[in-house]
C-alpha positions, -999 to 999 in steps of 0.1 A, spaced: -730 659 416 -742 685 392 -754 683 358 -755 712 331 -762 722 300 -800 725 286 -790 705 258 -785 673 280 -811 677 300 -836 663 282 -813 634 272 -813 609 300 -799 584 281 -763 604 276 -762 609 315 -768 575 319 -738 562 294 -716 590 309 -723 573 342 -717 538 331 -685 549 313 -673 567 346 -681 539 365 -656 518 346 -632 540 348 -628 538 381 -633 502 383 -600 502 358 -578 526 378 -589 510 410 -579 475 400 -546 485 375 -566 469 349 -557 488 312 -585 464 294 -614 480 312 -595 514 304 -596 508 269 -631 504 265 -631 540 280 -601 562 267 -602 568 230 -570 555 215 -558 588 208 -563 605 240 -539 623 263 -527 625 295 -512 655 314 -506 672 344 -485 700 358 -489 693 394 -450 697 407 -443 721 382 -435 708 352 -460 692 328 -461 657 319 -479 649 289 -486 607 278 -500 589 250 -525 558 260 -496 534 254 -473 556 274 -500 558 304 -512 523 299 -475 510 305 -472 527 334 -507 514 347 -497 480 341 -465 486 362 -481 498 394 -499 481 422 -533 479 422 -549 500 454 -577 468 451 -545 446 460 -531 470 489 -570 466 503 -571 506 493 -608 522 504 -617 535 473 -628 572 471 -646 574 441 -669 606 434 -682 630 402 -684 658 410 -696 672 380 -707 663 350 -711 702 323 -727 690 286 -708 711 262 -731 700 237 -750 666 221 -709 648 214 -692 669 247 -689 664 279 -664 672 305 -665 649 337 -648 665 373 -644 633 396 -623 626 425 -604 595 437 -573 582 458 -542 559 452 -525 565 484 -508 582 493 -521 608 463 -560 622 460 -567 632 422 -588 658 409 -596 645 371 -609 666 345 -624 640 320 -632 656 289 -659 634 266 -664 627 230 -692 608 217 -679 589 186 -679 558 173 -711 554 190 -699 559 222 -687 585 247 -646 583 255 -623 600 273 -605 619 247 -585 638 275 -574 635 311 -560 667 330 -555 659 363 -540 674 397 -530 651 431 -519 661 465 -499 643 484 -515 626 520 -496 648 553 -464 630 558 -462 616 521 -426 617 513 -411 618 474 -413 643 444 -444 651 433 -436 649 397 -409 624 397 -444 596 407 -470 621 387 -470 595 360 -470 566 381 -496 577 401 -532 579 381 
């Protein structure tokens, strides 16, 4: 993983709540679970992607819906995949996150983008890009929105 941005690196404690909010967004898309979501998405926040051509763009009640809906990859005994990649400091209230996980048969690329308010960092947006596992059948943007 790297970390940049002078700014933030003499700020341990804002890696360290990035972290902790990272970690609990994965633990959310992992297990399906919108509560633990919450405490990391800002309420307003969006959702979007391109990937198939086309770009999808949700609200957190659109996305959260559609999170609800779908299998868990904890309940399909899914290996999780979890990884930052990088974490840039924009400044003392930015940050954008690149991480990487899987809910086959898809593999996301997120772009995380950070606000601290409230007291708190949150995911104020969520650009994101999947590819499909060889041999993964379907439309890539007819499941984008179901799949991350």
């Amino acid at each position: 993983m790297s970390v940049q941005h002078d700014a933030a690196a003499g700020n341990a404690d804002a890696l360290v709540a990035l972290g902790a909010q990272l970690r609990e967004y994965f633990d959310g898309i992992y297990h399906s679970d919108t509560q633990r979501l919450r405490r990391v998405f800002h309420p307003q926040a969006v959702y979007a992607t391109a990937t198939g051509g086309v770009p999808l763009i949700l609200r957190m009640q659109e996305y959260f819906a559609v999170v609800d809906q779908r299998p868990s990859p904890a309940s399909r005994g899914e290996t999780r995949t979890d990884r930052i990649a990088a974490i840039d400091f924009v400044g003392p209230v930015t940050a954008l996150a690149k991480v990487q996980c899987a809910i086959r048969p898809k593999h996301f690329t997120d772009l995380l983008t950070f606000i601290h308010v409230d007291g708190r960092w949150q995911i104020i947006s969520k650009v994101f890009h999947f590819e499909l596992e060889a041999g993964a059948g379907g439309g890539l943007l007819a499941t984008a929105a179901a799949a991350n």
